[in-house]
C-alpha positions in Angstrom: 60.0 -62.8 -53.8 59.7 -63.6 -57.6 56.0 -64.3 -57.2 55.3 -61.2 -55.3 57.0 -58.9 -57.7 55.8 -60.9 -61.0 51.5 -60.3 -59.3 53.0 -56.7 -58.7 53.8 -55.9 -62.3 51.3 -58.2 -63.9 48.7 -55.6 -61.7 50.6 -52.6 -62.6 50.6 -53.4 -66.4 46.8 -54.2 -66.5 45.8 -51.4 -64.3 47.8 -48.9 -67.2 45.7 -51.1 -69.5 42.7 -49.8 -67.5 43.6 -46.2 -68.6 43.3 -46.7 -72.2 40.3 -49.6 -72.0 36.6 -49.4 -71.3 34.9 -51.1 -69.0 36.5 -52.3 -65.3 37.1 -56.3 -65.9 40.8 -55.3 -67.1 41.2 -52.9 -63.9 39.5 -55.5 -61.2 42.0 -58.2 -62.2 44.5 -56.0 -62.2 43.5 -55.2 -58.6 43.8 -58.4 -57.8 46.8 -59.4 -58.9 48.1 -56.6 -56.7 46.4 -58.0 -53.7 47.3 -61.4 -54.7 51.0 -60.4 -54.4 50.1 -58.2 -50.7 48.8 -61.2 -49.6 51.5 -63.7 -50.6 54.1 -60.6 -49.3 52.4 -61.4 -45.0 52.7 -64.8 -45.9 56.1 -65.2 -47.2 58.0 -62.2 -44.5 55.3 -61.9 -42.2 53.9 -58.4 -40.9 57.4 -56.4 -41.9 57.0 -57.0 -45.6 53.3 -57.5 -46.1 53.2 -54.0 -44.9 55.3 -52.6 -46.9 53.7 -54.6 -50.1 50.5 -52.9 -48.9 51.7 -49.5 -49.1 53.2 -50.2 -52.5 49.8 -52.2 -53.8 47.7 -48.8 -51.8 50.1 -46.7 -53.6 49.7 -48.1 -57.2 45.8 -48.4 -56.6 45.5 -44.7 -55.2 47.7 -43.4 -58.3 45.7 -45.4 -60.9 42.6 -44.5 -59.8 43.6 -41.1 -60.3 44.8 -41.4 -63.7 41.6 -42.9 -64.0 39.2 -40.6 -62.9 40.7 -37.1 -62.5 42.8 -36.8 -65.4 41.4 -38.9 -67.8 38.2 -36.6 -67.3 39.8 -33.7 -67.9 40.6 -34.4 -70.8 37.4 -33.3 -73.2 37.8 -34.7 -77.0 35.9 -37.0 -79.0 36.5 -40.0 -81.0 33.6 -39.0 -83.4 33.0 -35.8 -85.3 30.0 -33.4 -84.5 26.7 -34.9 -85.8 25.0 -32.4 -88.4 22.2 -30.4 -87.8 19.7 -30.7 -90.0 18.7 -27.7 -90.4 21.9 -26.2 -91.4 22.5 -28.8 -93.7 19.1 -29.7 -95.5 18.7 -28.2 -99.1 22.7 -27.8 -99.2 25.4 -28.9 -101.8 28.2 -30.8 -101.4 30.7 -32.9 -103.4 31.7 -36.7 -103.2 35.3 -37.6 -101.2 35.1 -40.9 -101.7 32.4 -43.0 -104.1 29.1 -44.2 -102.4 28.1 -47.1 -103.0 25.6 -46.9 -101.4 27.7 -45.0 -98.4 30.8 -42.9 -98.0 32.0 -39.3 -97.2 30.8 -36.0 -98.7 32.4 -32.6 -98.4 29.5 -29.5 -97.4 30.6 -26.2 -96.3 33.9 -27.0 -95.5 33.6 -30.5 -93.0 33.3 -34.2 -93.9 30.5 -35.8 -93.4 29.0 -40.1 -93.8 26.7 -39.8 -96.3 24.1 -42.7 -98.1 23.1 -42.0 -101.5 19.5 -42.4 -102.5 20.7 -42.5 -105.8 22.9 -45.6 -106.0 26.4 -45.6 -107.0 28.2 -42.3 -106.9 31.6 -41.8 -108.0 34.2 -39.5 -106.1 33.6 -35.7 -107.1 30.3 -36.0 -107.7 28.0 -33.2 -106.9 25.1 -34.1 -104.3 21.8 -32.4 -103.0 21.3 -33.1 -98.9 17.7 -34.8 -98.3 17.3 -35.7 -94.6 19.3 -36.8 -92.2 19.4 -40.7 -90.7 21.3 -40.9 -87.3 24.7 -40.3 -87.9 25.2 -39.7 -91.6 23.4 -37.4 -94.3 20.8 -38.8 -97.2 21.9 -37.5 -100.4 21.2 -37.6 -104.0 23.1 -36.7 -107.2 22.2 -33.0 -108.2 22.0 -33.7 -111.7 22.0 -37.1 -113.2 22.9 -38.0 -116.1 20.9 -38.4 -118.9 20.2 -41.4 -120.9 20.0 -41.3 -124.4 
């Protein structure tokens, strides 16, 4: 009886793994822990119990898989912010949030966005001139350098 219940929850606990984890390996093994402890269920108290075990594994299989697919893709956020357009963004000003060196944030019209500085090192608060955009994160350079004497 141990065995059967300790497959059952090691199942349970990686299918709610599944949930929050990309990619099925966590989810397969899970499944088969679960059938593991169905099958050990017939062979331990025969028809009467392995059935039962098999509703209960069907059960936790059937509810996973819904967590899985149906509410999981309800839910619609992102882990990344909104790439920039380049067109509204090209020719604009913004401000340092944290130094580049050569890469790091910049405030423009109100959002946060990765920047690379063509210009080197740029210190927080620095005031920057957008260039291009490379992927995921803006080109900028420092609107006006300082001079050297």
């Amino acid at each position: 009886m141990t065995a059967i219940v300790v497959l059952f929850l090691a199942g349970i606990l990686l299918l709610a793994i599944e949930v929050f984890v990309p990619g099925m390996v966590v989810g397969i093994i899970g499944s088969l822990s679960i059938i593991a402890g169905v099958v050990t269920a017939f062979i331990l108290y025969g028809a009467g119990g392995g059935t039962i075990a098999l509703l209960s594994g069907g059960l936790l299989l059937g509810l996973t898989l819904y967590i899985e697919f149906v509410v999981h893709t309800t839910l619609g956020g992102t882990s990344q912010p909104a790439v920039a357009e380049l067109a509204a963004v090209l020719n604009q000003q913004g401000e340092t949030v944290t130094p580049l060196s050569p890469s790091g944030y910049v405030s423009l019209q109100g959002r946060q966005y990765e920047a690379f500085s063509q210009s080197g090192y740029l210190a927080k608060g620095v005031t920057v001139h957008v260039t291009g955009l490379d992927n995921f994160r803006l080109i900028v350079t420092q609107t006006n350098p300082p001079t050297s004497s």
